[in-house]
N, C-alpha and C positions, 0 to 999 in steps of 0.2 A: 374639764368641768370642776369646778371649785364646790364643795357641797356648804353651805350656810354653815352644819357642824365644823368643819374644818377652819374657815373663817373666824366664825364664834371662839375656837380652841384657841385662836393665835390671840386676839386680842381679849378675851377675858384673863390668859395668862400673864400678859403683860401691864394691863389695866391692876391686876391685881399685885404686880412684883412693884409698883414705882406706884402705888395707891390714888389712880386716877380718880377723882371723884367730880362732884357738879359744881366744885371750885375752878376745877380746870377751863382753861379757852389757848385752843392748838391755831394756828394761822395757815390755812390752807393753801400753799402753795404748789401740790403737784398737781398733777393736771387729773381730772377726773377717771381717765382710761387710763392710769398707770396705777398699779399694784399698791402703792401706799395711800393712797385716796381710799382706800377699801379701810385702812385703820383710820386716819381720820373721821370720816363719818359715822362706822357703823361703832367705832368702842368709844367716840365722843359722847353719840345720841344713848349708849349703853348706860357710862355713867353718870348721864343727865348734866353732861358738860356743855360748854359753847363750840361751836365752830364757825370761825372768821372767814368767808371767801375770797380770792381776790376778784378783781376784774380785768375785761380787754386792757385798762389801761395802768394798770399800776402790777402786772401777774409777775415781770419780771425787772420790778422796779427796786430794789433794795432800800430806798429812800425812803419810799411809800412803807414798804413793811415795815421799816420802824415805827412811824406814824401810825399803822394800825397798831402792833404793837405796845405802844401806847396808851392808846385811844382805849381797846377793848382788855389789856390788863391779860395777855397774851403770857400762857403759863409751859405751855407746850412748843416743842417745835420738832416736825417729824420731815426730812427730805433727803437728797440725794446729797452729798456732800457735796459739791459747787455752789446751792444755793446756801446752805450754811454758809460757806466761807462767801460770800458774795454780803449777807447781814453782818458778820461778824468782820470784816471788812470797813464796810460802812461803816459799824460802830469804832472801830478802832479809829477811823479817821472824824472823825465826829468829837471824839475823847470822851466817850457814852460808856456805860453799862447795860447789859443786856438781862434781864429777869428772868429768863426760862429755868426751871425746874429743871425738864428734862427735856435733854436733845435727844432723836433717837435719828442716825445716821446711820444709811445704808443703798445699796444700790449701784455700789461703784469702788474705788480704792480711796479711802481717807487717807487726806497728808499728816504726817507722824506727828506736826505741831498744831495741827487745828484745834484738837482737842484744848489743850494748853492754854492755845490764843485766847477760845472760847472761857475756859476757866480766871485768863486773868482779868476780864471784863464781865464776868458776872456779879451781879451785885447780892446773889445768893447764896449765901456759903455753903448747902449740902444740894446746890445742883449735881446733876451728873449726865454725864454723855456717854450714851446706848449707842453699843457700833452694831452693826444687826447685819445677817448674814441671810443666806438661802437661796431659794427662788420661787418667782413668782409661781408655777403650780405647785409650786407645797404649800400654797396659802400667804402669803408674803414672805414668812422669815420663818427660819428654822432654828437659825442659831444665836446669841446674844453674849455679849459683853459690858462688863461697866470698865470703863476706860478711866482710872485712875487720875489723879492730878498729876500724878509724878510717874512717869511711867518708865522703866530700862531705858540706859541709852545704847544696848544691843538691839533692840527691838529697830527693825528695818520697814516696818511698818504694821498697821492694827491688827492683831492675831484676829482669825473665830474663835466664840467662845464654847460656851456648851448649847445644847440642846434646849430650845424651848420645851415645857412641859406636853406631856403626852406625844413629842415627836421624836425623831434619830436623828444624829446627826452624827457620821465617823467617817474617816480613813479606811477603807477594806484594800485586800490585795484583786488579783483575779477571777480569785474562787469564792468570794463574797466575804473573806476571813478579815477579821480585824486587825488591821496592821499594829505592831508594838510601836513607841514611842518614837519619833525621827526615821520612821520606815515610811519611803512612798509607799504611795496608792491612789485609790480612788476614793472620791467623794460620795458617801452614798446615804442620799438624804429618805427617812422612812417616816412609818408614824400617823398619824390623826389628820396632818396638814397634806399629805400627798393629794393632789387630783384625780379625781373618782377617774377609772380608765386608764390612768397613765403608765405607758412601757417606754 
């Protein structure tokens, strides 16, 4: 069980770090029953933004999103990374720019160049791409990054970052103790976003 506080805590924090406001329009592409459809609606309708639907026939159409994109002046884009690279794709072959302010990808492993790809075809110079961690009962996302233009070329792929506000997010050993620097462990996600009930 998700409590509406927990929900509310995820995206009023993140509406507030990237200043969503009712200039914004996100192009809704996950599906309704998956954990990021929870920030597109409820922190679009928060700060009195747009939100674009798709339909049966254009949902996983790449072509078409650009066209809405377009159309509705599409400022956001929040999804798993396949459909990113699936628009960013498209534009590349297109030989387009894409306008999004801000990408926020999460949900799965990003490839180390999307970001990149995505920045050299933006037509925004202070876009930026939010790699976003967690899991769905902690309220979507626990953890966050801003993914640089230029990023290490040790980097084997997109670190987690820190902690969304009011939540935990660390490495512990066995005994719940905080692991030092390059020590495994476990992942042990806490905080405002947890699932009411959940062990």
């Amino acid at each position: 069980e998700i409590m509406h506080t927990s929900a509310i805590n995820t995206y009023i924090d993140l509406n507030e770090k990237y200043k969503v406001s009712a200039d914004d329009t996100i192009l809704m592409v996950s599906a309704i029953d998956f954990d990021l459809s929870v920030y597109d609606i409820f922190a679009m309708l928060s700060a009195g933004g747009t939100i674009v639907t798709t339909s049966e026939d254009n949902y996983r159409n790449p072509d078409e999103w650009l066209n809405l994109v377009d159309k509705y002046k599409v400022t956001i884009w929040d999804s798993v990374p396949i459909l990113f690279d699936m628009i960013v794709t498209m534009a590349e072959g297109k030989n387009r720019k894409l306008p999004f302010r801000i990408v926020m990808l999460s949900g799965d492993w990003i490839a180390i160049n999307l970001p990149k790809r995505f920045y050299n075809i933006s037509e925004n110079i202070n876009s930026i791409v939010v790699a976003m961690g967690g899991a769905t009962e902690a309220s979507i996302w626990s953890n966050y990054i801003n993914v640089l233009k230029e990023i290490s070329d040790n980097w084997v792929s997109i670190p987690y970052g820190k902690p969304l506000e009011n939540q935990v997010y660390k490495v512990v050993d066995d005994f719940g103790r905080t692991c030092p620097n390059y020590v495994k462990g476990e992942l042990l996600i806490g905080g405002v976003g947890v699932a009411k009930g959940y062990r």
